[in-house]
N, C-alpha and C positions, 0 to 999 in steps of 0.2 A: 236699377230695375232691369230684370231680364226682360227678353222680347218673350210678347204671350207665344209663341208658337213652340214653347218646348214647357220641359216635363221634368221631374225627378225620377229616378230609378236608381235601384240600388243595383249597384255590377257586382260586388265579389266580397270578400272580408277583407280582402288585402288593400282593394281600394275603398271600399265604403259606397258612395251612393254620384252619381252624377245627373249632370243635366242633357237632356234629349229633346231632338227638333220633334215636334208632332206635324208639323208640315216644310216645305220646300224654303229655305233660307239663301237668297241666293246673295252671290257674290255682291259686296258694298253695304249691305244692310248691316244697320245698327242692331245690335243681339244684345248690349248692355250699353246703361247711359248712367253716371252718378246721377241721382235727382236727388231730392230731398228729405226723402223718406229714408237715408243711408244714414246707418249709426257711424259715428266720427268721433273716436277718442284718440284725444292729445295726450300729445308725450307726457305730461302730467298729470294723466288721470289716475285714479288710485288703483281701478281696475285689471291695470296693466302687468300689476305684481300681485293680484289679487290670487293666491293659487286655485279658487273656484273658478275663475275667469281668464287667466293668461294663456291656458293649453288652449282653448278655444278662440280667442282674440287673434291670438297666432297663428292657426291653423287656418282658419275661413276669413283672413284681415289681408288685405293691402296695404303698403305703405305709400301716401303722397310724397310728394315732394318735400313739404314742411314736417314729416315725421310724424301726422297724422296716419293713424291705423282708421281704415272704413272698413264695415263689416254688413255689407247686403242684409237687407231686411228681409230679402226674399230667398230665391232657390240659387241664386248667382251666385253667393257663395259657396257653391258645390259644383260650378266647373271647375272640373277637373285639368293637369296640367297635359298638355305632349310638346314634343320638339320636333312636330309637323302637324301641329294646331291647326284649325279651321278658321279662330277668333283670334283676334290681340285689340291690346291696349293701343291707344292713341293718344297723341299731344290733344287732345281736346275732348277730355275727359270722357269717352265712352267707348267702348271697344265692336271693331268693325268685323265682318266673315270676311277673312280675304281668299275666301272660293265659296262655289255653290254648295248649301248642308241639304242633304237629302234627308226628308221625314226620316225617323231612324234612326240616324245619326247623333252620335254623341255628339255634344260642344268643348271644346278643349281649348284652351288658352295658351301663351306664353307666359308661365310663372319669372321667368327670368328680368321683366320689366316691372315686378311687384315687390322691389326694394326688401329683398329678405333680412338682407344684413347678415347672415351666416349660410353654410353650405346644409342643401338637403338632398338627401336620394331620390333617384326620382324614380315612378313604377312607372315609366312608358316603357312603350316594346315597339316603338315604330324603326324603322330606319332612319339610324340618323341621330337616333339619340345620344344626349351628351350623358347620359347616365347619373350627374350632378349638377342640382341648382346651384351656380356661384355668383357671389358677389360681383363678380366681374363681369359676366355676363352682359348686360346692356351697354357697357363699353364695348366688348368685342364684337355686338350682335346689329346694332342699333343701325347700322346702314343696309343690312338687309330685309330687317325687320321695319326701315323706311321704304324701303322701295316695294314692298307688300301693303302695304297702306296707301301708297302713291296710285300703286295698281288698281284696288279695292274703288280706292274715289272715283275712279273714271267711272264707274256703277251707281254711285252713290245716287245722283239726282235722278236716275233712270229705274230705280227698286224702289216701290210701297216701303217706308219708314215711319212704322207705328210708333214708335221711342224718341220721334226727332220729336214732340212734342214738348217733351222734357227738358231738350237742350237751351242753357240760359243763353236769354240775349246776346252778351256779348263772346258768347263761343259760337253760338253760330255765326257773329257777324266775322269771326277770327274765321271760321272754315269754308264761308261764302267768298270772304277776299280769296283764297288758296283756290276752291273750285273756277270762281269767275275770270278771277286774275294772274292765275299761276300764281302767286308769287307770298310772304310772309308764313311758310309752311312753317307747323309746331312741331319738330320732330320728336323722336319719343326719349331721347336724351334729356330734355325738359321734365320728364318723371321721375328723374334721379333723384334722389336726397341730396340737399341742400348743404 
């Protein structure tokens, strides 16, 4: 589930449509959380070769850990990627702002921790960009992209968290121990396939 505070819009033909803050998202807040309402097809669903449904499974799907594809029910399927993102993925299944989004502002993720399994181009134009999604990726990336989540938490219990609602029991007790005690952090290597 995305956080209520954004939007759909369509940017361009070349990217298609993204998602947009309508109000102030500040640094630590949860902007996405899997809940229950996330479509989850397994590696053996029929779906997955189905040619009415695989360009699409693929395109707006993540991969978990176990080689489950989840495919947003809502508009979160349509952040968009950059390689100076606002959002990422977290070891505890919901992805954080690790800086402040001003109303306005697109939401852009790190595709790099969403298990592609093959190389894709990518349309950012930031600084910085790697210009290819790779496999390799969250090997190479994963202790920077820890210590932007590291940063984010120090916010977390101090921002409005309309999503933490969401968060199952035993994940939040996994991100209370990390907040209250330093210590059993889920880093995002844990996202890897299996």
């Amino acid at each position: 589930m995305i956080h209520p505070g954004t939007e759909l819009r369509f940017i361009s033909n070349e990217v298609g449509n993204g998602v947009f803050a309508t109000t102030f998202i500040p640094k630590g807040t949860i902007v996405y959380i899997k809940d229950k309402l996330e479509i989850v097809i397994p590696p053996d669903d029929p779906r997955r070769n189905d040619p009415l449904y695989k360009d699409v499974i693929e395109k707006y799907s993540y991969t978990e850990p176990n080689g489950n594809f989840v495919l947003s029910w809502d508009i979160g399927r349509y952040v968009n990627h950059c390689c100076n993102c606002n959002i990422i993925s977290t070891g505890y299944g919901f992805e954080i702002a690790i800086r402040d989004i001003q109303a306005g502002e697109e939401i852009t993720d790190e595709y790099g921790l969403f298990n592609s399994g093959w190389e894709i181009d990518l349309v950012c134009t930031k600084p910085g960009c790697r210009k290819k999604l790779q496999p390799s990726d969250l090997d190479l990336n994963y202790e920077k992209w820890d210590a932007a989540i590291k940063s984010a938490f120090d916010y977390f219990e101090k921002v409005d968290q309309p999503l933490l609602k969401y968060m199952e029991p035993e994940i939040k007790d996994k991100l209370n121990r990390f907040l209250k005690e330093g210590r059993d952090y889920i880093s995002v290597l844990e996202l890897k396939i299996k």
